[in-house]
C-alpha positions in Angstrom: 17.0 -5.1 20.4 13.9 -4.9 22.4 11.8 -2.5 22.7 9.1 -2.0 25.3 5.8 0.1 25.0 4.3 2.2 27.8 0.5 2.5 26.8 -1.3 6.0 28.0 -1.9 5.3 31.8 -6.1 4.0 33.1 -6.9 4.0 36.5 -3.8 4.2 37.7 -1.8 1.4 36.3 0.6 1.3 33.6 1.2 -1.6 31.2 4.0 -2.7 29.2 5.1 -5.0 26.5 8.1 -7.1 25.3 7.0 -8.9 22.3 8.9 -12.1 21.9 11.1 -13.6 19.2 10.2 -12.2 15.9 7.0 -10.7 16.9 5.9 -7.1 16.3 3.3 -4.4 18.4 1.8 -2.0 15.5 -0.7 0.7 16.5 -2.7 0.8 13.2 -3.8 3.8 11.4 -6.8 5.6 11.8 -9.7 4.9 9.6 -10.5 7.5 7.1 -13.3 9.5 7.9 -14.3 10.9 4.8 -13.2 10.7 0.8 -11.3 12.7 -1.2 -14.0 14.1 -2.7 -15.2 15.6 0.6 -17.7 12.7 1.4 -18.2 11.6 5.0 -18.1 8.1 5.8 -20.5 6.3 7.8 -18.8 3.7 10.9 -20.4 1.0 8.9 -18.0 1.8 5.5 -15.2 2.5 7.1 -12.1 0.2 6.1 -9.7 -0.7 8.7 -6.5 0.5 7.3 -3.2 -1.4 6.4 -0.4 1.0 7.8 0.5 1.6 11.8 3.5 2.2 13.6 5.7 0.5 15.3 5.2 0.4 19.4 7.3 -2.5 20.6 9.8 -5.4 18.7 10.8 -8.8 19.6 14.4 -10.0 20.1 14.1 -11.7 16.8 14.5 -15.3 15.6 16.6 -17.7 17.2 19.1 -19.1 15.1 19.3 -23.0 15.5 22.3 -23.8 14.0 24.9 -21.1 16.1 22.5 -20.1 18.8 22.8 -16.6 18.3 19.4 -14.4 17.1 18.9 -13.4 13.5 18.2 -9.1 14.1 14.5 -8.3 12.8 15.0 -5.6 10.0 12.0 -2.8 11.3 12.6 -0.7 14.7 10.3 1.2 16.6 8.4 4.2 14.8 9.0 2.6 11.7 5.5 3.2 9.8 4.2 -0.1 8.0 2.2 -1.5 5.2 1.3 -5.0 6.7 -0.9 -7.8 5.5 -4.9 -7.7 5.6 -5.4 -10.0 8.2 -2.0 -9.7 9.7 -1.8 -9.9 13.7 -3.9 -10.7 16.5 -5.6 -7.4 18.0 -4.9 -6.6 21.4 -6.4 -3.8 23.6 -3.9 -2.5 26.1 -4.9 0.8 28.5 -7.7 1.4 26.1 -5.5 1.5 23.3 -6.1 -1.2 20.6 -2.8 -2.9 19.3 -1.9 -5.6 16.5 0.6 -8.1 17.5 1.9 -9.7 14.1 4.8 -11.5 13.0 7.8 -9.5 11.1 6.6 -11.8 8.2 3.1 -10.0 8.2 4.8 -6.6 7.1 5.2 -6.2 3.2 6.8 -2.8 3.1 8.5 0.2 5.7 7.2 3.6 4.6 10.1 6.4 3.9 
């Protein structure tokens, strides 16, 4: 089950992804911008948060034993609490992307 993501088009060219294997593209969450006591937050205070959605999955792991691949168990759109220093970020179109493994993710939100 692969899934491929088309990224919002710059200068003309479009870009898209197949991660591999058991790997992941999550388009994290945006950063609060202020509290919930009505306080704005500077840049500088801002945490980058743990949740994003699912763009793109691998085909999952390869199975070593019968050859066949073991199905990841999130889909794209899923929403996702992952780790805090889950993935590798990628910018893609002038979008910025995490690329993680299916291990990184701790929990699908409902």
């Amino acid at each position: 089950m692969s899934t491929a993501t088309k990224s919002a088009p710059s200068k003309g060219t479009k870009t898209t992804v197949r991660p591999l294997g058991d790997k992941i593209l999550v388009k994290r969450d945006e950063a609060a911008t202020k509290t919930d006591s009505g306080i704005f937050l500077p840049e500088t205070s801002k945490d980058k948060p743990k949740t994003g959605t699912i763009e793109a999955v691998g085909t999952g792991n390869l199975n070593t034993d019968t050859g066949e691949r073991i199905p990841l168990t999130v889909k794209k759109g899923d929403r996702v609490i992952f780790t805090s220093y889950a993935g590798t970020e990628i910018k893609l179109d002038g979008a910025e992307f995490l690329m993680m493994s299916e291990d990184d993710i701790l929990a699908v939100i409902d």
